[in-house]
GUMAR-571732 format. One record per atom (N, C-alpha, C): x, y, z; residue in one letter. Coordinates in steps of 0.02 Angstrom, whole numbers, plus 50000, padded with zeros to 5 digits. Atoms other than C-alpha are relative to their C-alpha. Example, Ala and Ser with C-alpha at 12.3 -4.5 7.8 and 13.67 -1.06 7.14 Angstrom:
GUMAR-571732
500454994150000A;506154977550390A;500455006050000A;499584994149997S;506844994750357S;499615005550037S;
***
This chain:
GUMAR-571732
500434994050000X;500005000050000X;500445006250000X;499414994850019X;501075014949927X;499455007150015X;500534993149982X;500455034649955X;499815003349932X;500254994050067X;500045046849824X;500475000549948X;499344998850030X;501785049849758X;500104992449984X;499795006950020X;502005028149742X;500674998950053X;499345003249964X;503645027549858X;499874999750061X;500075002049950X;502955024950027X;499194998949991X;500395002449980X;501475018950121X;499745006050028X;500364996349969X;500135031550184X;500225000750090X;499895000749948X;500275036450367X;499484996050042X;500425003949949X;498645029550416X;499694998449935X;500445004050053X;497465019150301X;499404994250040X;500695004249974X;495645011850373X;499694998049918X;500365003150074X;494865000450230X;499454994950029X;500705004149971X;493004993050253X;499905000550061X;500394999649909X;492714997650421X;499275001650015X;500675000449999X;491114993050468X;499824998550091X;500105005749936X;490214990650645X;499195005750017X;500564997649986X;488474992450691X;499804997650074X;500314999249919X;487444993050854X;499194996749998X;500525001150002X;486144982750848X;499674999649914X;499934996650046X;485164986250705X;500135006849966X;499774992550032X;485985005150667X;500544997449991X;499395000050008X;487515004250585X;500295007249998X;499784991149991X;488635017750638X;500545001049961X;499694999650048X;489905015250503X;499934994449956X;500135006250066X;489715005650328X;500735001049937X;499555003450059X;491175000150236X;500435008350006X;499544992349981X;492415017850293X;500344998449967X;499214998050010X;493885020750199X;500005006249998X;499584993449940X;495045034750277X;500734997349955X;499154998950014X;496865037550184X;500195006250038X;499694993749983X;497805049350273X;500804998749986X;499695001550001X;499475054550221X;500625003850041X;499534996949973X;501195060150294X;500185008449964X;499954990750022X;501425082050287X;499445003649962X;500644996450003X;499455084550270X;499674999850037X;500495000049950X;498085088550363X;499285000049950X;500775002450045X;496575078850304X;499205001850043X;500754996049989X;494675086750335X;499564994950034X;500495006549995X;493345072550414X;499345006550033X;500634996249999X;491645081150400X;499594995450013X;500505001749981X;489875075350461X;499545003550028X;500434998749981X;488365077950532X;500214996050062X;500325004449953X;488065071350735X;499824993149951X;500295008849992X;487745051250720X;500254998149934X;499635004750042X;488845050750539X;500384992949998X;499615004050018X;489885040050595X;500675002050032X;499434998449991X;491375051150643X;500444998150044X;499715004049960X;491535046550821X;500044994550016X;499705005849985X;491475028250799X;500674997349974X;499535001250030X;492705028550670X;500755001250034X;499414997549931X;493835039250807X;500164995150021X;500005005349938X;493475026250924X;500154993350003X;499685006350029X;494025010850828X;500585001950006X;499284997849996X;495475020150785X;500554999950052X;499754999549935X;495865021750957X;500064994950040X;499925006149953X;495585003851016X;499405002150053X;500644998649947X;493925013651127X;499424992849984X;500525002350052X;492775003150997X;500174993249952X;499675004250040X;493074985050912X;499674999649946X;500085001850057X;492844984050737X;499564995649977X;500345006350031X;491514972350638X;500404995149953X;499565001350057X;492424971950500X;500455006049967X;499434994750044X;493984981250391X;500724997350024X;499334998949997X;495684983550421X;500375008250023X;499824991949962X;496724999350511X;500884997449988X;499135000250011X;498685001050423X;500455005850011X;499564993049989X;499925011150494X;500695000949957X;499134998850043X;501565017050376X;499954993249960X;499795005850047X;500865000150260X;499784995550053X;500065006449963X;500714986950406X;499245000850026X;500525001949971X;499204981350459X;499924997550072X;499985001349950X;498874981550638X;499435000550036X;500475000549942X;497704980250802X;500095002450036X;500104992949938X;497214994950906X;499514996050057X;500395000849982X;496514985651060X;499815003150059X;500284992449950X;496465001851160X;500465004649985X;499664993350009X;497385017951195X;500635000249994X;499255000850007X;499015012451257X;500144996749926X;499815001650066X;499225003451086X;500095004649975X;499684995350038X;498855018850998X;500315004450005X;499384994250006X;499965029951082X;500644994849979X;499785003650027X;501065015151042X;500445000849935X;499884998950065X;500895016650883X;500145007849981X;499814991850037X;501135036150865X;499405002049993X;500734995050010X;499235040750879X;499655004550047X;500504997549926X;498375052850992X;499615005249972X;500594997450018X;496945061550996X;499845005550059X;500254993749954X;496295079451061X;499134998550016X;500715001549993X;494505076151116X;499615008250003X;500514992250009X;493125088651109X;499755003650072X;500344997749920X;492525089351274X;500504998150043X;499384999649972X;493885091851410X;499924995550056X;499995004249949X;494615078251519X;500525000250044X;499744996149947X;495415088651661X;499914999150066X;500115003549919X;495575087151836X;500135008450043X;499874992249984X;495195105151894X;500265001950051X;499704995849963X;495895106952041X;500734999050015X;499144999449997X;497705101252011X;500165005749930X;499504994650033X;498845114651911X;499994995549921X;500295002150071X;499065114551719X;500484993349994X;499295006350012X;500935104051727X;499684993450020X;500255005349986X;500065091351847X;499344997049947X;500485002250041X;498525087251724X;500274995449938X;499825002650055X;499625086051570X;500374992550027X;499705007050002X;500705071751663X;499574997250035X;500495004749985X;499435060951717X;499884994549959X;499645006050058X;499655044951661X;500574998850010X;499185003750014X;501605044451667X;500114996250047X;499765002549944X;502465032351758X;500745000750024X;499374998849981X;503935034651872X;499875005750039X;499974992749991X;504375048451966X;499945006349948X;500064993750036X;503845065751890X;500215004750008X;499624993349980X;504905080951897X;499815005749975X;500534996749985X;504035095051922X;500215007149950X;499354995850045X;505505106851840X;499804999749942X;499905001250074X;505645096951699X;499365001449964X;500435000750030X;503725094751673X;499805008449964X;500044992850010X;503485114151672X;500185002449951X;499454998650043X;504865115251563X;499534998549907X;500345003350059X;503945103351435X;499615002949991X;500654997250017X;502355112551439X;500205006149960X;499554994650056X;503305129751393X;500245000449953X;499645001550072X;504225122551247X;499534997649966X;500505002750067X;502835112351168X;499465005250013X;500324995850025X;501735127051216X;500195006049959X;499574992250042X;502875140751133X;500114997749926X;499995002050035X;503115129051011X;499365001449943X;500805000050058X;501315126650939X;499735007550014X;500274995049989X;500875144450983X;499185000150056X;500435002949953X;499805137551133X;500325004350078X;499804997949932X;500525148651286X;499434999750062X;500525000349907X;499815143751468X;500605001350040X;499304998949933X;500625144951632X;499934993450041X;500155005649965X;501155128451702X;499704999250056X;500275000449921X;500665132351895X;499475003650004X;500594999749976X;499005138251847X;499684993950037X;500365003649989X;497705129951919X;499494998749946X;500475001650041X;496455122151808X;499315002649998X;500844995949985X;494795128351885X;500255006549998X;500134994850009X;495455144051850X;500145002749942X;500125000050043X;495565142851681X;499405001349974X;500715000350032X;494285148351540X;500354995749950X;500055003550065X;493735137151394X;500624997949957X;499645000250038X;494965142351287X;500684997550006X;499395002549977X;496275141651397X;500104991550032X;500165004949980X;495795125051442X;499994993849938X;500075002150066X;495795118351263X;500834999549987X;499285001750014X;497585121551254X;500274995150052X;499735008049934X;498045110251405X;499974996249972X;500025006850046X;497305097351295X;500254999549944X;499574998250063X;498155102251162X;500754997750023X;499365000849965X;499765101551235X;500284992550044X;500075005849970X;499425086651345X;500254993849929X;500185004150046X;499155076351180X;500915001349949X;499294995550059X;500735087351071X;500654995250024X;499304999749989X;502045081751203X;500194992750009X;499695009449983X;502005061451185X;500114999749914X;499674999750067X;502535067851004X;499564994349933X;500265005850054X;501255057050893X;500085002949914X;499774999350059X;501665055950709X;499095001049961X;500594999850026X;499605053950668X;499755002750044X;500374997649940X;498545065950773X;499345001649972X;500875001150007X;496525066550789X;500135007750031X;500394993749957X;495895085450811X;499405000950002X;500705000250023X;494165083150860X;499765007350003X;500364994649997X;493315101750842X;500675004850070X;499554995449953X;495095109650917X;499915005750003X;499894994449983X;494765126550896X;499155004450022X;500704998749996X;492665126850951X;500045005150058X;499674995249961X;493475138551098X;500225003649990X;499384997350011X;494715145851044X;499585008349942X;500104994250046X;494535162850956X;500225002649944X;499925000450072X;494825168950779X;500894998549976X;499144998950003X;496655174650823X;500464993950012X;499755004649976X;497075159250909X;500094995749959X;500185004250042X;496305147450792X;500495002049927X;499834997750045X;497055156350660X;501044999250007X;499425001849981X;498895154250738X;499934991650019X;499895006449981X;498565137950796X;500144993949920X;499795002850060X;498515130550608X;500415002149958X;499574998350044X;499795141950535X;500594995450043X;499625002149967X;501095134350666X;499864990949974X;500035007950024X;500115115750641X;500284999249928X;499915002850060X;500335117550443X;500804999049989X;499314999849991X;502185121350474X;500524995350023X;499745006349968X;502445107850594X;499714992649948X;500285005550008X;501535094350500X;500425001249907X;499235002050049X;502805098350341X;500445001650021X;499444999049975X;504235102450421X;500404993850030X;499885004149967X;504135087250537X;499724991849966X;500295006350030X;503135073550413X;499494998950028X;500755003149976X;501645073050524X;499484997549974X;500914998550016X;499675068750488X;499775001550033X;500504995549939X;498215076250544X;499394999849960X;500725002450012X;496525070650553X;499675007850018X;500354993049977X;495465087750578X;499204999250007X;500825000049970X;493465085550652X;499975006350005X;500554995149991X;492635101850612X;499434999249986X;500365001550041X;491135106450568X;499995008249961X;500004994450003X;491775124450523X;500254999149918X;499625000950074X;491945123950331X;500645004850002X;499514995950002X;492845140950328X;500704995050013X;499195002049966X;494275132550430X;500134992649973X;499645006150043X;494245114150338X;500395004449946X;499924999850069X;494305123950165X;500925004550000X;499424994950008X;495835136150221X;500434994850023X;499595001749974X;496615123850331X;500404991149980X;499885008450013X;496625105150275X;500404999349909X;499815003350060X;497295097450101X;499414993749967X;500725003250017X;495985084950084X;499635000250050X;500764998049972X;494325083450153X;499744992549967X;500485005250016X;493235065750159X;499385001450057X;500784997149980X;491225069250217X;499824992349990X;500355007249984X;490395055250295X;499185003750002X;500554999350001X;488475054350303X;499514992649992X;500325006049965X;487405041850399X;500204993849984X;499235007249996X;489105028450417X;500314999449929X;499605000950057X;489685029150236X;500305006249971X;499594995550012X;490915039650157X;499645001649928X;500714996050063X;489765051450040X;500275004749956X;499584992550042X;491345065049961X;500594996750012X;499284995550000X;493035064849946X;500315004649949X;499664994550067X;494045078349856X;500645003550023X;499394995249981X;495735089049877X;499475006150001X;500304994649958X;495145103649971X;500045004249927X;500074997150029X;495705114949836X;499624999649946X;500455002350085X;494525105649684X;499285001450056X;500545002449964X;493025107949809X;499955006950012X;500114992049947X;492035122949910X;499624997550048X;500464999549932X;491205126350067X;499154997150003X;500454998850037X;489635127949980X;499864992149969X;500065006250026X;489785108549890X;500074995650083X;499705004349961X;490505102250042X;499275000650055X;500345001749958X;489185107250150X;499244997549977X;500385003450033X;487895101050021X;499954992550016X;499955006749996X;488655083150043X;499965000250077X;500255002749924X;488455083850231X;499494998050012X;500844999049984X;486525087750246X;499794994049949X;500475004550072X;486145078850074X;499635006949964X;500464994649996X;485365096650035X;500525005849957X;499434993449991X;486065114449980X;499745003350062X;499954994349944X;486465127850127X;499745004149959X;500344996650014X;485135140250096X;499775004550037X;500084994849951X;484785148350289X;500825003750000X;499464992649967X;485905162750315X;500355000350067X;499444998649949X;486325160550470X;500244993850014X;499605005949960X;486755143050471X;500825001649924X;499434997550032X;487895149950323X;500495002550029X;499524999249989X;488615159950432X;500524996150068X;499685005449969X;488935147550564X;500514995349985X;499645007350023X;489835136050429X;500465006349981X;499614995650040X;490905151850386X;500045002049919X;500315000650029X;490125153450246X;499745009549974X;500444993950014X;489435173550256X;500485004749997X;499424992450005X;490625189250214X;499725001750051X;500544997849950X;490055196350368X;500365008050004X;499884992950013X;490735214050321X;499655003849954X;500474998350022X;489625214250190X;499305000050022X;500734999349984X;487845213850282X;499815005550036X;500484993549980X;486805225250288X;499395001350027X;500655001249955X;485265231950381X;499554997049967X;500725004250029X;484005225650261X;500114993750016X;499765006249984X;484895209050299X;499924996850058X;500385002549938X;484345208050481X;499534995850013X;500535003149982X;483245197150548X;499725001650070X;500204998549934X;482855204250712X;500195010550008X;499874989949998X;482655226150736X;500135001150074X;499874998849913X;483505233250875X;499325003950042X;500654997849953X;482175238451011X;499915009149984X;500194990450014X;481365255551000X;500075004750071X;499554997349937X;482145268851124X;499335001050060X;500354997949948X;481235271051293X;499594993050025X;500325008449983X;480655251051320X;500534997650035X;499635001149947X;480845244151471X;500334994749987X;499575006750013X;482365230651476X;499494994950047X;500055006149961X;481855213051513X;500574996550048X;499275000849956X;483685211251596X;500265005049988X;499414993649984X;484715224751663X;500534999850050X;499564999049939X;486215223451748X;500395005150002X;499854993549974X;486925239651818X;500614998750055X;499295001849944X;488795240251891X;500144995350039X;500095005649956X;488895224751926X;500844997650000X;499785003149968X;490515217252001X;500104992450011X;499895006949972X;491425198852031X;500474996750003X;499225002849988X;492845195552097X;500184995250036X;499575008649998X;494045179552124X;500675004850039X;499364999449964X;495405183452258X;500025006949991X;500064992550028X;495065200352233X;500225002549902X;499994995950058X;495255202452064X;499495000949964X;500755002050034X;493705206951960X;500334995549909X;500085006750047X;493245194051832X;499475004949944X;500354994050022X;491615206951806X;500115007350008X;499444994949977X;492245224451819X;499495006049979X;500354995450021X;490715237951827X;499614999249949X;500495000950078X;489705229451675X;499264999650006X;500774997750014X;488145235951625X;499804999249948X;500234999250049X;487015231251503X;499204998349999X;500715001649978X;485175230151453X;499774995249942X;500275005950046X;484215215751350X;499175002150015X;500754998350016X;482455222151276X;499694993649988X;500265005750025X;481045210351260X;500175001549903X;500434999750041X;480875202151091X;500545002749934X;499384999550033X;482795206051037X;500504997650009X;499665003750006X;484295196551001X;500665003750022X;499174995349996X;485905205951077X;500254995250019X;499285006049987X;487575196951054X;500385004050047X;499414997949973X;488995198651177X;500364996549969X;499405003650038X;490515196151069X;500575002550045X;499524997449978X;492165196751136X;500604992549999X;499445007049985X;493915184551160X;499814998250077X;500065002649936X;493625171851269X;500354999650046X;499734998249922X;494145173151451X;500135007550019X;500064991849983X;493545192551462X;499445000750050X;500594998849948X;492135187151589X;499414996949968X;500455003750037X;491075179951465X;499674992550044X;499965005149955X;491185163351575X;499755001450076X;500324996649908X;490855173351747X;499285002549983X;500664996150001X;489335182651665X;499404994049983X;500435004649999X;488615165951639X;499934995050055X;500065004449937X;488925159151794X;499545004050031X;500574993849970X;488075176551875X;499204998249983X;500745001750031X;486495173051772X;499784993750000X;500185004150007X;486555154551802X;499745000050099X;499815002949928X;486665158952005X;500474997250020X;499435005749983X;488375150252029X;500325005050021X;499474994149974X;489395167252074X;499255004250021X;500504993749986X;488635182052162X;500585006650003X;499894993850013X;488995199452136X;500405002850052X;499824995649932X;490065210552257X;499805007149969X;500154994450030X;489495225452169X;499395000649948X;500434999850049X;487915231552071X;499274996750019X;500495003949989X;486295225252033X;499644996549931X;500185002350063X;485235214251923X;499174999850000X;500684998350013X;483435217451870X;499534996449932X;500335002150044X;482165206651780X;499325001249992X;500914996450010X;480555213851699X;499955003750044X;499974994049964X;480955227351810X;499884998950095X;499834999649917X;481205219051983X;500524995850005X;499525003350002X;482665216952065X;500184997050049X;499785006149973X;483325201752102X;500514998750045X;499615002449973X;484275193952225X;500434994650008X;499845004650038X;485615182952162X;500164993650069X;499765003849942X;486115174852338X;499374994950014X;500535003949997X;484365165752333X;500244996949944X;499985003850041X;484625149752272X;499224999249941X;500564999850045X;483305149252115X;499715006649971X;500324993250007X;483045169252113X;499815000649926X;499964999750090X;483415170051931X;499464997349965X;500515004550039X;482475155551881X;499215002149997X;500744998549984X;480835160851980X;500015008249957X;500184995750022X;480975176351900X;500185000849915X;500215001050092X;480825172151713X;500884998449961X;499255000850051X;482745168351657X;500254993750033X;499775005850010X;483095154051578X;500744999049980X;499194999250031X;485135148651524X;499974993349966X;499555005050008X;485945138151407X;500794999850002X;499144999849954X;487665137951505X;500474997149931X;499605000650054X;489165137851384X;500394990449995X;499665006149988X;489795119551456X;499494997350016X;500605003549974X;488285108051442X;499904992650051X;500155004449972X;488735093151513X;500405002050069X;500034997849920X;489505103151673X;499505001350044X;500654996349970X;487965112851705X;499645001949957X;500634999750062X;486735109551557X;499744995850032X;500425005449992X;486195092751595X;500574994950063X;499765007749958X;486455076951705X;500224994549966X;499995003550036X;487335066251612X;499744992249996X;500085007249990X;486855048651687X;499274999450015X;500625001449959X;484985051951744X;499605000849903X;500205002350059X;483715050951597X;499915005849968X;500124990950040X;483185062951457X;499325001250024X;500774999149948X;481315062451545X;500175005550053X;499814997749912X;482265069051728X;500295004949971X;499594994150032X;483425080451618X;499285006749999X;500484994850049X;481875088351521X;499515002750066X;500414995349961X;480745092751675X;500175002950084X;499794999149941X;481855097251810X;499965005050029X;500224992849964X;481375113051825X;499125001049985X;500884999650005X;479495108851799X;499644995850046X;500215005049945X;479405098251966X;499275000850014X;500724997449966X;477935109452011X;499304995449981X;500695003750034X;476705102751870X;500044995249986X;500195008050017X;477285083951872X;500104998250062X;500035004249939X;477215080352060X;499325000050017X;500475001249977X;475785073552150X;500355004750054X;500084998149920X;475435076752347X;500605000450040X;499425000449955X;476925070652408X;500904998949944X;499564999950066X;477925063452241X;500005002749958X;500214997750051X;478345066452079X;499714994449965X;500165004350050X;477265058951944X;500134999249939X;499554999750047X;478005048451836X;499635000749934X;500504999650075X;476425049251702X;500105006149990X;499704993650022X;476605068051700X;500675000049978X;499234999550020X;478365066751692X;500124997849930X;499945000650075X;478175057751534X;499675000649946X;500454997050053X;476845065951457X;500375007249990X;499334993150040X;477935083251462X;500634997349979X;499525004250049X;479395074051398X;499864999249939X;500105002150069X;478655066451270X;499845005749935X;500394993950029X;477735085651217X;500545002049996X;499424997450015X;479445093051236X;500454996649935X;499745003850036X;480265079251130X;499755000549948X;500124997750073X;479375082351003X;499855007049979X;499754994050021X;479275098350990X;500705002249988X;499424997150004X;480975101551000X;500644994949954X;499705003250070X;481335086850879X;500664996550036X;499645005749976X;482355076651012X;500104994249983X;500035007950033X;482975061650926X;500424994050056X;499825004149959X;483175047751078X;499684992649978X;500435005649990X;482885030451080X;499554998150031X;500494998849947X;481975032451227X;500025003550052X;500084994549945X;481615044451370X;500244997850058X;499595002549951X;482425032651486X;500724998949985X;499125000250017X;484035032851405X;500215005750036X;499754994549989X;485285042451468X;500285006749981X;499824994650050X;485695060051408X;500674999149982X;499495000950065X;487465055951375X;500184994849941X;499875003150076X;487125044351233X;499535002449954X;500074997150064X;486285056451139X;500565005549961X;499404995450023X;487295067951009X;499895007450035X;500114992349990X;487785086451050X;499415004949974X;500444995650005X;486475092550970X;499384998950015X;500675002749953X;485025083051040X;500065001350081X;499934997149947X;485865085751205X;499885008050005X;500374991849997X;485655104551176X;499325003050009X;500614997650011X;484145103751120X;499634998450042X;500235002549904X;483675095251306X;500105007550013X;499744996549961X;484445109251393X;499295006549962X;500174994150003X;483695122451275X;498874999250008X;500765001249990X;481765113351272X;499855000450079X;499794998849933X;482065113251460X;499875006950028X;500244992049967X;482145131651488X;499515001749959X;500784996050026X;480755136351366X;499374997250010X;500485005849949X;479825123351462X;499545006250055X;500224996549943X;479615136651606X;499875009649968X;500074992750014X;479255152351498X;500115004750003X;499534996150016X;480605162551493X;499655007949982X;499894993950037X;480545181551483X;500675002349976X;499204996550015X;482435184351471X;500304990649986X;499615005350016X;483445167451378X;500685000649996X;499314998650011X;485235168351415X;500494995149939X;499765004350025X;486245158151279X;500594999049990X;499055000149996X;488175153651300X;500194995649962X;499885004950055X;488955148151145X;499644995849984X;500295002650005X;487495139451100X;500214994849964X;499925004050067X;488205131250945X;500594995650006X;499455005949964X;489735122551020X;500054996549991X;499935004850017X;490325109850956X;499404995449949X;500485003250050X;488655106450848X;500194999849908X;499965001250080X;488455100250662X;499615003949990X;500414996050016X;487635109950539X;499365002049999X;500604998850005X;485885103450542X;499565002550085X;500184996349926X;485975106750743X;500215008949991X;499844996549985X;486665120750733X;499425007449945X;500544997050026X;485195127750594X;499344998750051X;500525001449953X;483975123150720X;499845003250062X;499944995149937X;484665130950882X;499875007849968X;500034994050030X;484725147050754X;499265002849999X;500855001650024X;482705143950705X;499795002950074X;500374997049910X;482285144150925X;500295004150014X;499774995449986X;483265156150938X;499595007549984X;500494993750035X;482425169550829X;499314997850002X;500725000949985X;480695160650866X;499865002350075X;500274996049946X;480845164451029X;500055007950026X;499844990149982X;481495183051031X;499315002149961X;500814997050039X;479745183550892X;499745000150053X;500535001749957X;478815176451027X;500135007850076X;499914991849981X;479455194451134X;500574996450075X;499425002149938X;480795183451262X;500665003249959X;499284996450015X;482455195951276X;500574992449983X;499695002949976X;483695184651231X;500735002649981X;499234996549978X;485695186951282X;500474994249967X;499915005049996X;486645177251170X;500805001950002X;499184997949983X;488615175451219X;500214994849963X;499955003850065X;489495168551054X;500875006349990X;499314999050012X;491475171351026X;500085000449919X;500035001950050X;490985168350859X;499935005949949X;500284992250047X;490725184750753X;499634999449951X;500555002150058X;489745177750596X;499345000050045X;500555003549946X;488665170450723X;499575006550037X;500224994049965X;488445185750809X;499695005749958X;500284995450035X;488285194950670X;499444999549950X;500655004450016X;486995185450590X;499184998250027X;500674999449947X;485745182950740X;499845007550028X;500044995049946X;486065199150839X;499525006749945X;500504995049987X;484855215350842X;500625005450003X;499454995349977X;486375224350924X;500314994750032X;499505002449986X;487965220050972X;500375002750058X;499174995949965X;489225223651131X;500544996050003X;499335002750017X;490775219351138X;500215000950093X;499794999449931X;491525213851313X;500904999049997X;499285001850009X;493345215851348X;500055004150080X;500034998249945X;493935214251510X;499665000750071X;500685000449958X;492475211151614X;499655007849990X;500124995650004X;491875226251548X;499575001249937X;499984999350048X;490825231551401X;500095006049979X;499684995650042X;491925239751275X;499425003549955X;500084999650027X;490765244451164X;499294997849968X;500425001550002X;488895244751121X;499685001749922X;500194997850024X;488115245750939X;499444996449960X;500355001850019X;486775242350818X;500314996949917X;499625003650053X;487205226650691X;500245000949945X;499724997350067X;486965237050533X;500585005250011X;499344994950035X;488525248550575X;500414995250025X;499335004149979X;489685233650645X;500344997649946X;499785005250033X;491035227550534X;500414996150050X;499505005549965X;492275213950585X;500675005950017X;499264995849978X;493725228750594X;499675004350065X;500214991749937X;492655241450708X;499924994350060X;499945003249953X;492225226350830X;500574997850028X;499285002749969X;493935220050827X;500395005550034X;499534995749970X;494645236650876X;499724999650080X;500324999949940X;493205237651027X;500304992550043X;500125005249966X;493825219051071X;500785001150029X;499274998749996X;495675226751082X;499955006450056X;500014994349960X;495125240651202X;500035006349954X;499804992350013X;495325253351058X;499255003549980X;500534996950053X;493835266351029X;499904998349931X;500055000150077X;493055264750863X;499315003049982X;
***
């Protein structure tokens, strides 16, 4: 088995990989070439296929049928240690951290032998300076944001040096600048050094700029391949859905929308008309960690019935202002006011009882329960109207379930399954049927789209603007700028626990926000 050129063997090569679950098959007959000094594209939809194919790869998952050849040889992954073994590792999507040891201690976890504490430090600095990934070894982990938390795993994975590396959705954190350094450094290293590189987005923009080829799976079989450059965004995300991309804002979700060119007629939501009372107002509000503020005097207001984005780089408070609004931090300064009374955040539930709903930026921290059912998920904040006298009832319980579930187009096997074996975007769509369960005047939404595929991520877009019609303020916090600029009414810009910068969507371009996200007037 020779590569492209005829004088060697591919770096990785899966042929017929097949393995189903019963009757679903979650992959049919895969082939995967990847070769040495490219970075190859793997596209899908949720439930393609993508992460079982990972998960074979990895020895997580055994095979039905195929074959998995590394450099030509044919071998057996029958777990992890094998494939670091073999030179494989993998960045996962969702972070597997241990928050309250430091960043050095996380990354060596796992080694055996004594660990030197020097040296490890040492390693983190070089392979983070290296990939353009800078942390500080003797943070602590829980005091990390997202982004910065993405590189740990990044780094973690970089420094056992694998020759084939899995990036599942590496840069769904990370911000334009980052993301944008993080693959000029990868494309550098991965010819410089001979690497491969598997890449899981679902961000066309960043396959089409960043990969060399690109293979698109769709419900377990491999449905495209093409060299990135013979291909577009536009075809590519055709072969995902089965469909053409035709909503606008899931266009601009897939990177997909000039977003310097839109204009007001282009809106879908009008900023509020002056002198209407906010449905959320927070006023100098305050929140500090060891004394330092996190929130720093931020004020802003959310009208019914309009879509304002907070854009900004992540770890500017974005993360604290959703803890504030979820109840998990309280204020040392300021106040917060819903439908014009104000609240008291130190009451456990204040928020909730008073009309604001969240979808928290980390869902399976503080979205959902991962092990209890999607039934217990979906009405946990609707105890009121499915308990009897003394219990809850479980016939109510699964008559709003079932009404939510379909409304909100939950695809489960059953309501007793557990929520983490549905995909990211059915899990969302728990969390977000969940709060519009309890009738929301103010919907907070944190990175809603996270890690979702396209046809989730057109969907969360749809409730989104159905419910700001329906006259619920909602607040959505999105690192994303298409995204932002696509849904939003008006826009602020937070930098610093602070907002920099407040305006209405038709005068934002991508340069005037970026200066507000830099601290500079604009």
């Amino acid at each position: 088995m020779t590569d492209r050129d005829g004088d060697r063997a591919p770096a990785l090569a899966l042929r017929g990989i097949g393995k189903t679950y019963g009757p679903v098959v979650a992959c049919d007959e895969v082939d995967l070439t990847v070769h040495r000094g490219e970075i190859h594209g793997l596209l899908g939809e949720n439930g393609a296929g993508k992460s079982t194919l990972m998960k074979i790869l990895l020895g997580l998952v055994r095979r039905d049928t195929g074959t998995i050849h590394r450099d030509g040889r044919a071998v057996e992954v029958a777990g992890p240690q094998e494939a670091i073994a073999l030179g494989i590792g993998m960045v996962h999507q969702h972070f597997s951290l241990v928050e309250p040891l430091t960043v050095w201690e996380n990354i060596t976890l796992g080694d055996t032998g004594r660990v030197d504490r020097a040296k490890a430090c040492a390693q983190v600095e070089e392979v983070g300076g290296r990939y353009g990934l800078p942390i500080d070894p003797l943070a602590p982990v829980s005091r990390l944001s997202a982004g910065e938390r993405q590189r740990v795993e990044l780094i973690k994975c970089l420094r056992r040096d694998p020759s084939v590396l899995v990036l599942d959705e590496p840069t769904s954190v990370l911000t334009q600048a980052e993301s944008a350094e993080l693959f000029g450094v990868l494309r550098e290293v991965v010819a410089g050094e001979d690497r491969a590189v598997v890449l899981i987005s679902h961000k066309l923009a960043e396959i089409t700029t960043a990969t060399d080829r690109v293979t698109v799976l769709r419900r377990g079989r491999v449905a495209f391949h093409s060299v990135t450059a013979e291909t577009s965004a536009q075809e590519l995300a055709r072969q995902m859905v089965g469909r053409d991309v035709s909503l606008r804002a899931e266009a601009a979700a897939l990177g997909m929308l000039p977003v310097e060119r839109r204009g007001k007629k282009e809106q879908q939501e009008e900023a509020p008309e002056p002198g209407v009372e906010p449905a959320l107002r927070l006023s100098g509000v305050t929140v500090r960690s060891d004394g330092v503020p996190l929130l720093d005097d931020f004020s802003l207001d959310v009208a019914p019935g309009e879509i304002l984005g907070l854009y900004g780089v992540e770890g500017n408070g974005q993360a604290t202002l959703g803890d504030l609004l979820s109840g998990l931090v309280e204020p040392s300064a300021g106040t917060i006011d819903v439908g014009g009374v104000r609240i008291d955040p130190a009451k456990p539930g204040a928020l909730h009882k008073a009309g604001l709903g969240i979808v928290p930026e980390d869902r399976h921290a503080s979205g959902v329960v991962l092990d209890m059912s999607v039934a217990d998920n979906l009405v946990m904040k609707s105890l009121e109207s499915v308990s009897g006298r003394f219990l809850v009832d479980r016939r109510k319980t699964y008559e709003l379930a079932r009404r939510l579930a379909a409304e909100f187009n939950i695809i489960t096997s059953s309501l007793d399954a557990p929520v983490r074996s549905l995909s990211g975007g059915n899990q969302q769509r728990v969390v977000l049927a969940r709060e519009m369960s309890a009738d929301p005047s103010v919907l907070v939404a944190a990175q809603p789209t996270h890690g979702l595929d396209v046809g989730a991520i057109e969907d969360m877009y749809l409730r989104l603007r159905k419910a700001a019609s329906g006259g619920v303020a909602v607040l959505l916090i999105s690192t994303e700028l298409e995204e932002v600029m696509a849904l939003s009414s008006r826009i602020a810009v937070i930098s610093r626990g602070r907002v920099a910068g407040l305006l209405p969507t038709a005068e934002a371009t991508a340069e005037r926000l970026g200066m507000l996200v830099g601290g500079v007037a604009a």
